[in-house]
PyMOL Python script that loads the backbone (N, CA, C, O; Angstrom):
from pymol import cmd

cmd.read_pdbstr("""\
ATOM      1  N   UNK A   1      11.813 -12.619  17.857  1.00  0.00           N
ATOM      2  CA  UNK A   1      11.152 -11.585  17.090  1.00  0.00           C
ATOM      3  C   UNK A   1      11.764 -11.540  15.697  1.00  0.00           C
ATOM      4  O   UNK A   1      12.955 -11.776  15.494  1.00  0.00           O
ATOM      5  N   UNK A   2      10.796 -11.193  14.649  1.00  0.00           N
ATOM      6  CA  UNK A   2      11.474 -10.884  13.238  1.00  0.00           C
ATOM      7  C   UNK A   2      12.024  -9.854  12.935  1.00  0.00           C
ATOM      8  O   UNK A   2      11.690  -8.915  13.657  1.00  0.00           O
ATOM      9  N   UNK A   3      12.737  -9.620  12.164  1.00  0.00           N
ATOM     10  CA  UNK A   3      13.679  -8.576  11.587  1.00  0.00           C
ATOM     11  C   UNK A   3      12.834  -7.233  11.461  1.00  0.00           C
ATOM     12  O   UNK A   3      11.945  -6.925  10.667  1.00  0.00           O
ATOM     13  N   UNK A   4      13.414  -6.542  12.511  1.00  0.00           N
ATOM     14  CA  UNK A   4      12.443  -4.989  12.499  1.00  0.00           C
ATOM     15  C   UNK A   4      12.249  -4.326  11.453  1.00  0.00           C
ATOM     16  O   UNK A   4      11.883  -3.157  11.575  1.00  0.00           O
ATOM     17  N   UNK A   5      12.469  -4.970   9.973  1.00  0.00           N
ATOM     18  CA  UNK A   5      12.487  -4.116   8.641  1.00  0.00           C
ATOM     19  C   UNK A   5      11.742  -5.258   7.672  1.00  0.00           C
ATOM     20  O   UNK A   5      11.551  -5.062   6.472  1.00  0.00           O
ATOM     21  N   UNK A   6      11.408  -6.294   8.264  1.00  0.00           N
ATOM     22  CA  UNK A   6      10.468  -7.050   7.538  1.00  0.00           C
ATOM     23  C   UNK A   6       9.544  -6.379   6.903  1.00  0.00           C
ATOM     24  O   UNK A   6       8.778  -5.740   7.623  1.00  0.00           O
ATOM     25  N   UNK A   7       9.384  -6.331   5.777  1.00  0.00           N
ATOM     26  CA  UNK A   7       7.872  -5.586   4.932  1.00  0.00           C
ATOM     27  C   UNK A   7       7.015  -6.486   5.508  1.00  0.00           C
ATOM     28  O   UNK A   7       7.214  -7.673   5.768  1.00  0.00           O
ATOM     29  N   UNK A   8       5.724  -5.586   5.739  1.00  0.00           N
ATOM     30  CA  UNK A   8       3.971  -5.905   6.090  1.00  0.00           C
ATOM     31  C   UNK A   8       3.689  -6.473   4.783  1.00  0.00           C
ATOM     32  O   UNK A   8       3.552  -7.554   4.210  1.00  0.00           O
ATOM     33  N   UNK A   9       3.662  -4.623   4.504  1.00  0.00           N
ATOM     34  CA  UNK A   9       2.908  -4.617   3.286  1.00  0.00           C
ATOM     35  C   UNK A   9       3.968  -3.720   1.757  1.00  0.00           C
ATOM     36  O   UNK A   9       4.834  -2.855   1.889  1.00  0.00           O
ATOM     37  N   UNK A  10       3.526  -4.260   0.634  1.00  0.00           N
ATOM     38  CA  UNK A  10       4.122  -3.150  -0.336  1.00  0.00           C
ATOM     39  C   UNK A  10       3.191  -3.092  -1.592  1.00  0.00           C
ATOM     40  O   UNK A  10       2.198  -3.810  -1.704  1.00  0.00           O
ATOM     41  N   UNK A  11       3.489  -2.415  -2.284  1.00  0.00           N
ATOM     42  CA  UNK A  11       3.122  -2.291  -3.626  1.00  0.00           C
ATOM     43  C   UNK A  11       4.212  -1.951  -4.767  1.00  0.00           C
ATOM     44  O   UNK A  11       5.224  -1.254  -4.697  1.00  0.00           O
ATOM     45  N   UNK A  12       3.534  -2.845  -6.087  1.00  0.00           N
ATOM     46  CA  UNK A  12       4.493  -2.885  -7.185  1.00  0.00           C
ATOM     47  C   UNK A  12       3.539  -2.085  -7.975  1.00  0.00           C
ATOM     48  O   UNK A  12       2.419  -1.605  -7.798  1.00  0.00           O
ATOM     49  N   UNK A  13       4.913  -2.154  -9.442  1.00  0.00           N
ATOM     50  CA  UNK A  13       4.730  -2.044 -10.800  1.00  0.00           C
ATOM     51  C   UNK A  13       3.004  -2.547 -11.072  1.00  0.00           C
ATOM     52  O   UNK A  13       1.964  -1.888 -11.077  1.00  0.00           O
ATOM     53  N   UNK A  14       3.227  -3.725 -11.243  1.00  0.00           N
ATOM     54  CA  UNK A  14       1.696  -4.688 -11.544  1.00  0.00           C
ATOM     55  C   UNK A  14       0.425  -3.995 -10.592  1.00  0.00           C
ATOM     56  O   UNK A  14      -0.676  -3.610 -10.985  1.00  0.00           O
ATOM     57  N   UNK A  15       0.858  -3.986  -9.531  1.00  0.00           N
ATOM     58  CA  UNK A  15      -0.154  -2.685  -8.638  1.00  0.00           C
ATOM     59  C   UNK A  15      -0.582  -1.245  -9.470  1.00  0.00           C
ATOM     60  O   UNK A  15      -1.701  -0.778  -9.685  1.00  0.00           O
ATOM     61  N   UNK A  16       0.547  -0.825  -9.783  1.00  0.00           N
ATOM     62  CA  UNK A  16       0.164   0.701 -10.334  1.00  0.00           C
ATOM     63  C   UNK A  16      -0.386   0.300 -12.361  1.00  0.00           C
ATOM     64  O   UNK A  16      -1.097   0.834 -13.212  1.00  0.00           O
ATOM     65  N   UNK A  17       0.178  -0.480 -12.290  1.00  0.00           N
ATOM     66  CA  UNK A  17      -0.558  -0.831 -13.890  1.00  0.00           C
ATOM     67  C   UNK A  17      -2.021  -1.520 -13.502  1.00  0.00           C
ATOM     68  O   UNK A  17      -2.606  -1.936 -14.501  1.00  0.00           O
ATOM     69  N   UNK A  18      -2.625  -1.693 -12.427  1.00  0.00           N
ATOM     70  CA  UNK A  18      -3.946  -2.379 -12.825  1.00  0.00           C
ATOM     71  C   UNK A  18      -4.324  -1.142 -12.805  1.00  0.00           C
ATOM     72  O   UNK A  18      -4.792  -0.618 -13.816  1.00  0.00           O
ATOM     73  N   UNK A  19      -4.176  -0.468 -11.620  1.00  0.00           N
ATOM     74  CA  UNK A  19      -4.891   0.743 -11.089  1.00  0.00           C
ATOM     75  C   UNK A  19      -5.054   1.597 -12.784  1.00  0.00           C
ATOM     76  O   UNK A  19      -6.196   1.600 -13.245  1.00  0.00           O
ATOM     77  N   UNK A  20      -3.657   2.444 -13.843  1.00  0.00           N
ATOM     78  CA  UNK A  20      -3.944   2.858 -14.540  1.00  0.00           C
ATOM     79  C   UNK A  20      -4.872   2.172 -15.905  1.00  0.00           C
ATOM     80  O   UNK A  20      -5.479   2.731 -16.819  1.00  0.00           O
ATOM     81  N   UNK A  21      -4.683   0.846 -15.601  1.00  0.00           N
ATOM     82  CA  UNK A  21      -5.589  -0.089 -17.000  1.00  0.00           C
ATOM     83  C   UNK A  21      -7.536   0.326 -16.501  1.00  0.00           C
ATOM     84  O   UNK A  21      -8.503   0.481 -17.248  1.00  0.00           O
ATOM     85  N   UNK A  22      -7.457   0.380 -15.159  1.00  0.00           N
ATOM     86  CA  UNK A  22      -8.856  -0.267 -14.920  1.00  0.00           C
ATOM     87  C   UNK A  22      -9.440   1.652 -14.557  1.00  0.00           C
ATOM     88  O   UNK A  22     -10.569   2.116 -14.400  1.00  0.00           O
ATOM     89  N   UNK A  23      -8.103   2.295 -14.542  1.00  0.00           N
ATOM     90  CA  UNK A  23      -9.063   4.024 -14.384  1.00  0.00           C
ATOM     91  C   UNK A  23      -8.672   4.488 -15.867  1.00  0.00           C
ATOM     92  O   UNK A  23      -9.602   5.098 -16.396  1.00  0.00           O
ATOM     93  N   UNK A  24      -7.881   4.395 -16.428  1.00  0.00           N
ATOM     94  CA  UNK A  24      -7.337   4.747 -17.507  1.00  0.00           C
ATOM     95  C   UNK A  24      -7.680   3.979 -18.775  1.00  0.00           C
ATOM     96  O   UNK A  24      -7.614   4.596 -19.838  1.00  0.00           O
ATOM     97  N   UNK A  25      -7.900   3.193 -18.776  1.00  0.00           N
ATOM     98  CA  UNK A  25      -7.979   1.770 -20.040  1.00  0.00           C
ATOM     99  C   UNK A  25      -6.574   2.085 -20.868  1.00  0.00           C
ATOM    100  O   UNK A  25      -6.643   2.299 -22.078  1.00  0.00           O
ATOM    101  N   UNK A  26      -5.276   2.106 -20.164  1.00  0.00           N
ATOM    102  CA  UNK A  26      -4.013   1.787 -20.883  1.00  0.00           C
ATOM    103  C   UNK A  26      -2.775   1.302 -19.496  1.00  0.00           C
ATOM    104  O   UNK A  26      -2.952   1.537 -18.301  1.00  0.00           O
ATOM    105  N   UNK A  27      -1.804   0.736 -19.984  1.00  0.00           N
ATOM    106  CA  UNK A  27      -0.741   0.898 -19.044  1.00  0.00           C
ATOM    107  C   UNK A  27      -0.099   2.594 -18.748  1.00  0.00           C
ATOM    108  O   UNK A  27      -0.233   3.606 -19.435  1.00  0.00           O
ATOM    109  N   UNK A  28       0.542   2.402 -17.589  1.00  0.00           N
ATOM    110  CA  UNK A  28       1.795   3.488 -18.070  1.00  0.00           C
ATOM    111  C   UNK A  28       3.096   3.204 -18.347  1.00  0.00           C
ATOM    112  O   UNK A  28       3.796   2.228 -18.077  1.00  0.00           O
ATOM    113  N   UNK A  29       3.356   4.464 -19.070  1.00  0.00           N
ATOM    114  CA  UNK A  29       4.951   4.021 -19.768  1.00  0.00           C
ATOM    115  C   UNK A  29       6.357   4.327 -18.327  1.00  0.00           C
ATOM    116  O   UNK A  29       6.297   4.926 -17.254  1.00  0.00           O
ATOM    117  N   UNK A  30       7.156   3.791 -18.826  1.00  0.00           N
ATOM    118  CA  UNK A  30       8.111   3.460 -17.524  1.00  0.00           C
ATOM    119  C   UNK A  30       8.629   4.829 -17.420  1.00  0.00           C
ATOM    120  O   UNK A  30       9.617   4.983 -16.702  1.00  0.00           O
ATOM    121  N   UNK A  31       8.217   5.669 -17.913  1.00  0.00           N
ATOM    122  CA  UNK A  31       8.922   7.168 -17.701  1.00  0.00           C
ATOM    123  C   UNK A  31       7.412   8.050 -16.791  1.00  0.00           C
ATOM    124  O   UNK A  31       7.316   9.150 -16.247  1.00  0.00           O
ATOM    125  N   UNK A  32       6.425   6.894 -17.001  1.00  0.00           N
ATOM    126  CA  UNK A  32       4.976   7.847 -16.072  1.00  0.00           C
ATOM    127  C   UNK A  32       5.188   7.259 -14.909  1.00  0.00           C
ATOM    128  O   UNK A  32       5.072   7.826 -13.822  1.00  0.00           O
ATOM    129  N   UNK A  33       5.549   5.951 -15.097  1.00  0.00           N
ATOM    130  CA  UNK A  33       5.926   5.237 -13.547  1.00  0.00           C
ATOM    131  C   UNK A  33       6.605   5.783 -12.569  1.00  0.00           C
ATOM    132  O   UNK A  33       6.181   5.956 -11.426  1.00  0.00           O
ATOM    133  N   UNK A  34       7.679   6.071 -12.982  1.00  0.00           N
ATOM    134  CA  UNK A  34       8.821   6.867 -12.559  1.00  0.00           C
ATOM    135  C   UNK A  34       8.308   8.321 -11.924  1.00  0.00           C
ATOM    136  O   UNK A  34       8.845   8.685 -10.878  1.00  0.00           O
ATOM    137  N   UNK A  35       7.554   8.939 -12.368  1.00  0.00           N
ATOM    138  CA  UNK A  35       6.955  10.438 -12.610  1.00  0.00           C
ATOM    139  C   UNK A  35       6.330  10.378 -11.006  1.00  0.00           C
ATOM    140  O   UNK A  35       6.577  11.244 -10.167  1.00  0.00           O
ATOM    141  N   UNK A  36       5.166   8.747 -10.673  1.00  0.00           N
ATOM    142  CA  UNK A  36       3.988   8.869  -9.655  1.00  0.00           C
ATOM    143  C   UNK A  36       4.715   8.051  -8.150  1.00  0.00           C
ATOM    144  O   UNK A  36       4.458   8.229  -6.959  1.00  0.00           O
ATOM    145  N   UNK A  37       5.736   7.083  -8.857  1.00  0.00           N
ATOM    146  CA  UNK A  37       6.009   6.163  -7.929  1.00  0.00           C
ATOM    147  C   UNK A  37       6.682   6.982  -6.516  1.00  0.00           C
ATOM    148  O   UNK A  37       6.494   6.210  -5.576  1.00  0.00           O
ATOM    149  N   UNK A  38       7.291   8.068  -6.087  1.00  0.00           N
ATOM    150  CA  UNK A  38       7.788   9.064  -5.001  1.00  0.00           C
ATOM    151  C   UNK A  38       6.144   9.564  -4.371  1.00  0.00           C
ATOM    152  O   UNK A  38       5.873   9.475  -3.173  1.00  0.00           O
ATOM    153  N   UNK A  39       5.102  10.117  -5.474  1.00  0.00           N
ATOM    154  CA  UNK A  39       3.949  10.433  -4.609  1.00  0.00           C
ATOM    155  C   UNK A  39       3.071   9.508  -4.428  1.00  0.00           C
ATOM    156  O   UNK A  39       1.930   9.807  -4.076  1.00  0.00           O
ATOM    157  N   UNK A  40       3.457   8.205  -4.641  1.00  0.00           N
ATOM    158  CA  UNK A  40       2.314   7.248  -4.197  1.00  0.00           C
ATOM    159  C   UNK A  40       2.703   6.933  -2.690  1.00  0.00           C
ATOM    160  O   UNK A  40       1.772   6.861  -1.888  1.00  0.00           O
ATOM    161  N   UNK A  41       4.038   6.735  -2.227  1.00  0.00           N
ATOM    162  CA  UNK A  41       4.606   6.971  -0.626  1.00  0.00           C
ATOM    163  C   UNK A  41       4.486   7.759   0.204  1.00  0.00           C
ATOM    164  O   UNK A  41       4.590   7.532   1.409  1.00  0.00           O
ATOM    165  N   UNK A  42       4.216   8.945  -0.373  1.00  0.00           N
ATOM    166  CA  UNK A  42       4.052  10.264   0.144  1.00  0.00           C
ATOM    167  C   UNK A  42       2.775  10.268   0.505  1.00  0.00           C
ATOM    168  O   UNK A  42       2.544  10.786   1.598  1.00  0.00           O
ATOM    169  N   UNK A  43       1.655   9.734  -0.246  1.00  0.00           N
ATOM    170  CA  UNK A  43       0.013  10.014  -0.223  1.00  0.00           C
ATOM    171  C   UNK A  43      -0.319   8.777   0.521  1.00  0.00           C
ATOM    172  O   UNK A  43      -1.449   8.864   1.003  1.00  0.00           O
ATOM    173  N   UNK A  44       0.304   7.598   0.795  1.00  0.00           N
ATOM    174  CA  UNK A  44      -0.469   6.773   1.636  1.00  0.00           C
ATOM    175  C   UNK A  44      -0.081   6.813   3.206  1.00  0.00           C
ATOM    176  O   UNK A  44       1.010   6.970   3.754  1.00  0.00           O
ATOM    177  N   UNK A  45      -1.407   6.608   3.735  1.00  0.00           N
ATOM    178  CA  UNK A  45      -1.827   7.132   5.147  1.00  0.00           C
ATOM    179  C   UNK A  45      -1.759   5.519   5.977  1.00  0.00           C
ATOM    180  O   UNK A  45      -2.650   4.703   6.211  1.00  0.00           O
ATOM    181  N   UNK A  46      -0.349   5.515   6.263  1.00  0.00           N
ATOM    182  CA  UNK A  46      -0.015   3.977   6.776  1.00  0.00           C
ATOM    183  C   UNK A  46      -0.578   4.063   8.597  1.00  0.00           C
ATOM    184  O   UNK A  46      -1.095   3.255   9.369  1.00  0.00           O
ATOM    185  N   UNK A  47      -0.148   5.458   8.689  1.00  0.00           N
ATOM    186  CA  UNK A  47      -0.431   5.176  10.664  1.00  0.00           C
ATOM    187  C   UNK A  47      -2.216   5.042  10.985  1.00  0.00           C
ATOM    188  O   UNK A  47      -2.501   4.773  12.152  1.00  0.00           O
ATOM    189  N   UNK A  48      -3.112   5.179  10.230  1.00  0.00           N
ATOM    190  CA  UNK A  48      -4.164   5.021  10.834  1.00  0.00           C
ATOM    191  C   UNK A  48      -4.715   3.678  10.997  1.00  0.00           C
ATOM    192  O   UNK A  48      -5.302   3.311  12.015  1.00  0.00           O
ATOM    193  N   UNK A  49      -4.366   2.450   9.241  1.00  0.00           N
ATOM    194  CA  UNK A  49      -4.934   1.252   9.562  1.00  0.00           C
ATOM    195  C   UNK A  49      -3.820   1.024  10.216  1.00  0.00           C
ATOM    196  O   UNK A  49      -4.344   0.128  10.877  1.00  0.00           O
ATOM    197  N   UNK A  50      -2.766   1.044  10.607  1.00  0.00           N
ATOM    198  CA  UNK A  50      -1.941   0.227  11.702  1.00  0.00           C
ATOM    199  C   UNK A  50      -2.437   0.378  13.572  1.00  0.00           C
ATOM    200  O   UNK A  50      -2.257  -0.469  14.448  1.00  0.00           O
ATOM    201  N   UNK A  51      -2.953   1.476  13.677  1.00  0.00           N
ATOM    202  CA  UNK A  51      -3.788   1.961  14.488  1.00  0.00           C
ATOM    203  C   UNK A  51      -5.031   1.213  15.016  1.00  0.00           C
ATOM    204  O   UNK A  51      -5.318   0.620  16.056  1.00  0.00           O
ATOM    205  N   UNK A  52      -5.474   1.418  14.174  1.00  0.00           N
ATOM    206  CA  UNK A  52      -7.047   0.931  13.672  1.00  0.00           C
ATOM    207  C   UNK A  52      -6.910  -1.417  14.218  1.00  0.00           C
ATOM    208  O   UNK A  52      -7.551  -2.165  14.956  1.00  0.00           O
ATOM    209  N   UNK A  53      -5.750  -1.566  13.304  1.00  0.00           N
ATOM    210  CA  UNK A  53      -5.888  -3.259  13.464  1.00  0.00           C
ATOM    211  C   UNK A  53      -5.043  -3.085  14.629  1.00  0.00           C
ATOM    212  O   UNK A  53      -6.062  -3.317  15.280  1.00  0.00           O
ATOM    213  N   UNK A  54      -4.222  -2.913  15.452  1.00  0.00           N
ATOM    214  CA  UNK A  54      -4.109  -2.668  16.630  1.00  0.00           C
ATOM    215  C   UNK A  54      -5.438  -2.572  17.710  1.00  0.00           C
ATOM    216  O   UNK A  54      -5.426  -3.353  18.662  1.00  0.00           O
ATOM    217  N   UNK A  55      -6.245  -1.900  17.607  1.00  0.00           N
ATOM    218  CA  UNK A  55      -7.098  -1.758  18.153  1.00  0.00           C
ATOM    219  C   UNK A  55      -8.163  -3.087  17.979  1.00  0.00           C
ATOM    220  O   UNK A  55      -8.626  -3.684  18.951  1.00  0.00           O
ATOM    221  N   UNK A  56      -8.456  -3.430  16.586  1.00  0.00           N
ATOM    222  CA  UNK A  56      -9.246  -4.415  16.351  1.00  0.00           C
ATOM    223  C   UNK A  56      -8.941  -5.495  17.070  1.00  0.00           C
ATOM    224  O   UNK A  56      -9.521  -6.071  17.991  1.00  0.00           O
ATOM    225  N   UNK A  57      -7.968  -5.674  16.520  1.00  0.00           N
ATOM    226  CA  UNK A  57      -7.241  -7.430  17.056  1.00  0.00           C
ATOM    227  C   UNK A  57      -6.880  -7.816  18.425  1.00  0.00           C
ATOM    228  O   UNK A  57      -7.046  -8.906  18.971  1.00  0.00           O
ATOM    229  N   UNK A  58      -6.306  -6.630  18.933  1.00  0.00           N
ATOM    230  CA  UNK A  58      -5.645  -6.502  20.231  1.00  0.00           C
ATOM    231  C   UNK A  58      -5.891  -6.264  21.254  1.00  0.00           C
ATOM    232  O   UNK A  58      -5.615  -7.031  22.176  1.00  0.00           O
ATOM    233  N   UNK A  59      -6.719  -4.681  21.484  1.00  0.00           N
ATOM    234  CA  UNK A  59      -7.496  -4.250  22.361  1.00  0.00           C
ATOM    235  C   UNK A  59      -8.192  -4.530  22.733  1.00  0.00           C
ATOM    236  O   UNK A  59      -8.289  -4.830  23.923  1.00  0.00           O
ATOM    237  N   UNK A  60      -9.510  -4.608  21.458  1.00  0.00           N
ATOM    238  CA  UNK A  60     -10.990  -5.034  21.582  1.00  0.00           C
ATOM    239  C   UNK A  60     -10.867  -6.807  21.541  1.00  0.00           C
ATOM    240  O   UNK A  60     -11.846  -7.549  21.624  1.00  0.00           O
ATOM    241  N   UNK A  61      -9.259  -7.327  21.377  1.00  0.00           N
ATOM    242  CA  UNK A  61      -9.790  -8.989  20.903  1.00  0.00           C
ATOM    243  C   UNK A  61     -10.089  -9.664  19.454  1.00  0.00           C
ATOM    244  O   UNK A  61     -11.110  -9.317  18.860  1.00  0.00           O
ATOM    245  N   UNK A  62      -9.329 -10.498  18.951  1.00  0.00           N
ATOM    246  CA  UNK A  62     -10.317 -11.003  18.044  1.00  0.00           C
ATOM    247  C   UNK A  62     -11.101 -11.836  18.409  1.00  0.00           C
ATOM    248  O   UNK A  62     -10.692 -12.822  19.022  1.00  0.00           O
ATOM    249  N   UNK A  63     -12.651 -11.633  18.082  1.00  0.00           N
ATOM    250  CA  UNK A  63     -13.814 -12.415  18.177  1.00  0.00           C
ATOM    251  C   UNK A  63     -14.028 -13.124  16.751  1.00  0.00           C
ATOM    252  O   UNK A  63     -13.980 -12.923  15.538  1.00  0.00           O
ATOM    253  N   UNK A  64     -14.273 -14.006  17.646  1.00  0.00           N
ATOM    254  CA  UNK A  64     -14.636 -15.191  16.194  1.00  0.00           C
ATOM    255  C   UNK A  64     -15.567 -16.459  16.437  1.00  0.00           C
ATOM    256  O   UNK A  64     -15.811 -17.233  15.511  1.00  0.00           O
TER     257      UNK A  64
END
""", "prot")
cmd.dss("prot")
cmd.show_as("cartoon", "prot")
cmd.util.cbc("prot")
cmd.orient("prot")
């Protein structure tokens, strides 16, 4: 088995700058980064798709 702290999934810097270029039409400055980066962890809802592809893949099977 792999290391029980292996990252899935993450998100960066370059993540939160497309998001503000493509809603915002600018970057943010490293002091706005700083400001969102604690409630962007806080606001994402990790237990449902882990749930969810559990169920897909596993339960029900992948069909292909």
């Amino acid at each position: 088995m792999k290391n029980k702290n292996d990252i899935i999934y993450s998100l960066n810097i370059e993540d939160i700058q497309t998001v503000a270029i493509q809603e915002f039409n600018r970057e943010l400055t490293e002091d706005e980064i700083e400001k969102v980066r604690d409630l962007i962890g806080e606001k994402i809802n990790w237990y449902d798709p882990i749930h969810e592809s559990i169920i897909e893949k596993i339960v029900m099977g992948d069909v292909e």
